[in-house]
C-alpha positions in Angstrom: 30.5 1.6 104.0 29.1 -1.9 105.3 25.6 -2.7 105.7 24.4 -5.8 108.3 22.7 -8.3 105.6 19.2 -9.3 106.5 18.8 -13.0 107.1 19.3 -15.0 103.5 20.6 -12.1 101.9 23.5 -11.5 99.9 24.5 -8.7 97.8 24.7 -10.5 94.6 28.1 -9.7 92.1 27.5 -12.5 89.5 29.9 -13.4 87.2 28.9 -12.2 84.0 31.0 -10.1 82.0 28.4 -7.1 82.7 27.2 -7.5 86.3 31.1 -8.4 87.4 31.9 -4.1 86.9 28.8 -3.2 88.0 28.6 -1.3 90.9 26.5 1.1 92.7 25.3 4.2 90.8 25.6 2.2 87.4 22.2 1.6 86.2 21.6 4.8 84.8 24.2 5.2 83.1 23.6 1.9 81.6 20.2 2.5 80.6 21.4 6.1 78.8 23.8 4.2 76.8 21.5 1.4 75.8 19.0 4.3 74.3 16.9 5.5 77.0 16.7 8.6 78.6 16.5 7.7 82.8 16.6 4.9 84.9 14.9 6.2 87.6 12.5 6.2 91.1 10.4 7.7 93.1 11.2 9.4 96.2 8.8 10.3 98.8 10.6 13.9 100.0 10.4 15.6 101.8 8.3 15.4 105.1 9.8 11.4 105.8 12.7 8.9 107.1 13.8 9.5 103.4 15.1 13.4 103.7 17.0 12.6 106.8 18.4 9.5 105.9 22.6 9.5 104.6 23.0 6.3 103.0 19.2 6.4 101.1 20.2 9.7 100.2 23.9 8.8 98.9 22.1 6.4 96.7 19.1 8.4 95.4 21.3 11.4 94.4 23.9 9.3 92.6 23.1 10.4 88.8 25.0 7.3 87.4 22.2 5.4 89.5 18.7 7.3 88.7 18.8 9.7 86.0 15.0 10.8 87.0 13.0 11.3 90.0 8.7 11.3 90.5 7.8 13.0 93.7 5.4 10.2 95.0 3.5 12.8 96.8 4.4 16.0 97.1 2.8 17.6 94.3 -0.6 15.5 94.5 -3.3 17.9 94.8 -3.7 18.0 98.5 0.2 19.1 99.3 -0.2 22.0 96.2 -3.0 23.6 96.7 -4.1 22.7 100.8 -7.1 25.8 100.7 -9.1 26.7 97.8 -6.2 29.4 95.5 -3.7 29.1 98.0 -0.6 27.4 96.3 2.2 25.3 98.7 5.2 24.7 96.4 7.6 23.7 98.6 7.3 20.4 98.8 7.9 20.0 94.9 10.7 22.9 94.9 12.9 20.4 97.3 12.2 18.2 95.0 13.0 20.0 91.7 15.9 21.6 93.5 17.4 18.2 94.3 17.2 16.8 91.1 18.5 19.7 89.3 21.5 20.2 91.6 22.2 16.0 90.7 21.2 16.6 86.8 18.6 14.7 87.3 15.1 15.1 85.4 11.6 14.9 87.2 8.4 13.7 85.8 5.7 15.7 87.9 3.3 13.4 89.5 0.1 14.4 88.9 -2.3 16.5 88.7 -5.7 15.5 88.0 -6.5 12.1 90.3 -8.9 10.5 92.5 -7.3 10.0 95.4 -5.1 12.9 97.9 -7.3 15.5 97.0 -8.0 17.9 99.7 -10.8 18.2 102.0 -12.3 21.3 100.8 -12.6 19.7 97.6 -14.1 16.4 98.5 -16.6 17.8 101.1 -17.4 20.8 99.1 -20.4 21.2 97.3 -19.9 21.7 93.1 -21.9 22.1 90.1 -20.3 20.9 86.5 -19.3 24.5 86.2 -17.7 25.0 89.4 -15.5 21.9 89.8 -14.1 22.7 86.3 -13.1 26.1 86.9 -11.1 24.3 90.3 -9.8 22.1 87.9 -8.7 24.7 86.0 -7.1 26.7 88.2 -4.8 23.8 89.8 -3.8 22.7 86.3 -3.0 26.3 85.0 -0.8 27.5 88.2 1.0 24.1 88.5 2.3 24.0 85.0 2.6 27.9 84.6 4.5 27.7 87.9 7.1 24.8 87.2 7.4 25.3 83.5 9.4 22.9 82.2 11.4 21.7 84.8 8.8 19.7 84.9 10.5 17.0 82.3 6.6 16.2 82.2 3.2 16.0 84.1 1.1 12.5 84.6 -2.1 15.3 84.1 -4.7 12.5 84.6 -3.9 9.5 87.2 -5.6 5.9 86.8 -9.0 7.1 85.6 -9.9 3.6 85.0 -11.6 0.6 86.2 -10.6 -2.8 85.1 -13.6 -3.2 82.8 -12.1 -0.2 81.2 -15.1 2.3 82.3 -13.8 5.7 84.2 -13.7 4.6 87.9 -15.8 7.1 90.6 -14.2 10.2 92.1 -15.1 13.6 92.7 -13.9 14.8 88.8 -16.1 12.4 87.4 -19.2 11.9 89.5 -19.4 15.9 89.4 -18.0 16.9 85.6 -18.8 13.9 83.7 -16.5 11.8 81.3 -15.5 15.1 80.2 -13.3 15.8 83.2 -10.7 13.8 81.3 -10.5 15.8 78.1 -10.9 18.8 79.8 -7.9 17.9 82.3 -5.5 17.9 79.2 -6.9 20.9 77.4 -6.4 23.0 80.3 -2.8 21.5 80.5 -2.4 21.6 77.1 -3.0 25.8 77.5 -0.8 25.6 80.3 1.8 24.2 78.5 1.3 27.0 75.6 1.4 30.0 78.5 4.7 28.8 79.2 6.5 28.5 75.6 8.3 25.0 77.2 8.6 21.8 76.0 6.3 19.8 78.8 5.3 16.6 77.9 1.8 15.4 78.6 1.1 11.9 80.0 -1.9 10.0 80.9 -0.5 6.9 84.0 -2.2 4.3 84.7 -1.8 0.6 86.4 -2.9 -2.7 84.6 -2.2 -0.9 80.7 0.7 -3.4 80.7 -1.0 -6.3 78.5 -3.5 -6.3 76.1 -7.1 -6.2 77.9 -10.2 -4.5 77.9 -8.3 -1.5 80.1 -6.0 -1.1 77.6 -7.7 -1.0 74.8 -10.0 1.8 76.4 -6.8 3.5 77.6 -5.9 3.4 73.6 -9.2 4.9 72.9 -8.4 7.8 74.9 -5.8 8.5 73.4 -7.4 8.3 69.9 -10.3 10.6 71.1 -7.4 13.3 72.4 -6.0 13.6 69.3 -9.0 13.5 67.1 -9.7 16.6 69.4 -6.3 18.1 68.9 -5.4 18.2 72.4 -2.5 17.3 73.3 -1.0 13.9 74.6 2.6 12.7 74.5 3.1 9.7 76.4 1.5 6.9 78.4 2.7 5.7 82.0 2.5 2.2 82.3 2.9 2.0 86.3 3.8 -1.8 86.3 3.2 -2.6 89.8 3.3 -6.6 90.0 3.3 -9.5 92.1 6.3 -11.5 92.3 5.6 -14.8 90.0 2.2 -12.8 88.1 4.1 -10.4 85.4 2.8 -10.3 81.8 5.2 -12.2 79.8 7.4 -9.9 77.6 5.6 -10.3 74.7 2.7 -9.4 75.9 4.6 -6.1 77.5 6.0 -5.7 74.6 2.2 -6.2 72.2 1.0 -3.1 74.6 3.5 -1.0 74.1 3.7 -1.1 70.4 0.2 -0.3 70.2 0.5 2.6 72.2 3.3 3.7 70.1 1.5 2.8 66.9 -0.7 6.1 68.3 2.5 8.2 68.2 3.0 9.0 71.7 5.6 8.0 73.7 5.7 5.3 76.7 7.6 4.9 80.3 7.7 2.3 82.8 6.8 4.7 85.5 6.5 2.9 89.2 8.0 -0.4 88.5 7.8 -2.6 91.2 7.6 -6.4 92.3 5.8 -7.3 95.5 6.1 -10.7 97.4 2.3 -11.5 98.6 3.9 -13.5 101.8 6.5 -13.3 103.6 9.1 -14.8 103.7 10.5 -12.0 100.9 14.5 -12.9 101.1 14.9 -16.8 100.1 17.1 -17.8 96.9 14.2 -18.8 94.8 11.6 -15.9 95.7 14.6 -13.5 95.1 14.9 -15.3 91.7 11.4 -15.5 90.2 11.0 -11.7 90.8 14.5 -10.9 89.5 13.0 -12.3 86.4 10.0 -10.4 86.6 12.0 -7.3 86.9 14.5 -8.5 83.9 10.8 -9.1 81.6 9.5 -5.8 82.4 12.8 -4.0 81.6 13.2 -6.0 78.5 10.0 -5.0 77.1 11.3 -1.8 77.3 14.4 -2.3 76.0 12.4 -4.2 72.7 10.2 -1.6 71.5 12.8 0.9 71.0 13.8 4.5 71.8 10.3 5.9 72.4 10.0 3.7 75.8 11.7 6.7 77.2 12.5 5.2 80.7 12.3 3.1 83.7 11.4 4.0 86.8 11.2 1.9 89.9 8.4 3.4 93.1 11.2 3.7 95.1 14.3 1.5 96.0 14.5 0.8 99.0 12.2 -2.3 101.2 12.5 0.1 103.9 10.7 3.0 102.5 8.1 0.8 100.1 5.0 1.8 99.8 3.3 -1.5 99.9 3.3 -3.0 103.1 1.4 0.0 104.0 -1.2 -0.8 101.1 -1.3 -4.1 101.2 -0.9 -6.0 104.3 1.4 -9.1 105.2 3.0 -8.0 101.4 6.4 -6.7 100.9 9.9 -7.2 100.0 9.2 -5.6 96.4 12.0 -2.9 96.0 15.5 -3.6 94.1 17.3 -2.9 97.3 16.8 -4.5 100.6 16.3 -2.4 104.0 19.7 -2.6 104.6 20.4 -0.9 101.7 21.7 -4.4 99.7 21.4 -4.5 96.0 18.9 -7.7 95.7 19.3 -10.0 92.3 16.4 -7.8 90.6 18.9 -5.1 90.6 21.5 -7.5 88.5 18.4 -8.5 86.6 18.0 -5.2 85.4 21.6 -4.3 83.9 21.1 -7.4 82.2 17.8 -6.7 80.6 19.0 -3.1 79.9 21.8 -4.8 77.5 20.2 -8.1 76.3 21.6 -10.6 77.7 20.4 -13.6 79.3 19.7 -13.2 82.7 22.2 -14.9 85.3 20.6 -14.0 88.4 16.8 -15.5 88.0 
């Protein structure tokens, strides 16, 4: 199959010894060997371009390519539970039944957030008491519903400001601080109801340096398990600006102190976004192909218990960004034409420590 290349793109085959045999549906594969358990990306399915689309599809179900996928909405609060106890699955079941039929894990994505809630929860009018017990609910029939092929659950999304304070939404403004503890108890007895192994994650953005964020999200952590609920990973999102990524060593000082906690860590929507266009010239292409290869490394450095990478989706064509942020793009691994870009070279290199050739 033969894509039309966009203007100043070029799907890259380097000559290194590693990139030269690399071709598409490898980087999974790659990152299992090299210790970890996925290289993988978000999909947003179904309801989009995305579930109708052959060749995104032929990609995204490759297991040799993404060993993992995050549902990037469909099991955010507002898709699951629409009314007040009335449940909608089936967004995350064509999900779950796509990765399984690929052998493919999923890390459920989320329940507890901010944002995507539904209307009769934002507009409705709570006491302390009240909001906990919807809280409750959601959390217990979720996880009690899924079990563990849910690989894990993000339970609590970005609950923090920059200053390291919990940011405003309906959870905290009603509950408290509380919200937050209580969010991973109730999972935590979720979890138990089921007799699975479901791992707990808090995910966050801007946890991937050492800051005044971090160190609360650290604190969090500590107060969890001083509580005895519990928490097995953080999700560092690591969604960057092409030329602003934390150097490695700083990637690498937050994630150590994480795992110094005991929990576990994941890239978990890795991406690199181009603040202007244009986003396909030789040297933009290489700057973020190194910012891709210095997130991955850090990864790679701190050892087994960075379980995995995962890009927020592949594709320029499905990103997320442009929509978010406007006049920005180009920050996926593959072009819209479905060409691998350098970032994607950068990668396989990172994953096996070698210098990169491509940035």
């Amino acid at each position: 199959m033969s894509y039309t290349l966009l203007q100043g793109t070029r799907d890259h085959r380097p000559n290194s010894p590693i990139l030269a045999s690399l071709s598409e549906g490898y980087l999974n594969d790659l990152a299992r060997d090299n210790g970890k358990l996925w290289f993988g990306t978000a999909a947003d399915i179904p309801g989009t371009a995305e579930q109708t689309d052959k060749d995104y599809l032929r990609i995204l179900t490759n297991p040799k390519n993404f060993g993992e996928i995050t549902p990037a909405n469909m099991m955010k609060f507002m898709y699951t539970e629409p009314q007040q106890n009335v449940f909608n699955f089936t967004g995350g079941d064509y999900v779950l039944n796509l990765a399984e039929k690929n052998g493919m894990r999923v890390r459920c994505h989320n329940l507890v957030w901010s944002s995507q809630i539904s209307d009769w929860v934002t507009s409705g009018t709570w006491t302390a008491a009240t909001l906990t017990a919807v809280m409750k609910n959601h959390i217990y029939n979720l996880v009690t519903h899924w079990g563990n092929r849910c690989y894990s659950w993000d339970v609590v999304n970005e609950a923090l400001n920059g200053d390291g304070t919990f940011s405003s939404s309906i959870w905290h403004d009603t509950i408290g601080p509380e919200y937050f503890f209580l969010a991973f108890q109730f999972a935590q007895e979720a979890v138990k109801k089921t007799g699975k192994d479901i791992k707990l994650y808090y995910n966050d953005y801007g946890l991937e340096s050492p800051g005044t964020k971090t160190t609360a999200a650290y604190n969090l952590v500590k107060e969890l398990q001083a509580r005895k609920i519990q928490i097995d990973g953080v999700g560092l999102e690591s969604h960057f600006k092409v030329g602003g990524t934390p150097s490695v060593a700083a990637q690498v000082t937050a994630k150590k102190e994480f795992l110094d906690l005991g929990v576990d860590v994941a890239i978990t929507e890795l991406d690199v976004r181009f603040v202007a266009a244009p986003y396909y010239t030789a040297a933009g292409e290489a700057t973020q192909a190194q910012n891709y290869y210095d997130s991955v490394a850090s990864c790679m450095q701190v050892g087994r218990r960075c379980r995995g990478i995962t890009v927020w989706d592949f594709d320029d064509k499905y990103s997320w960004v442009p929509s978010a942020f406007t006049g920005q793009g180009g920050a996926d691994i593959y072009n819209e034409t479905l060409q691998r870009k350098p970032a994607y070279y950068a990668i396989a290199e990172a994953i096996t420590d070698v210098p990169c050739t491509v940035c």
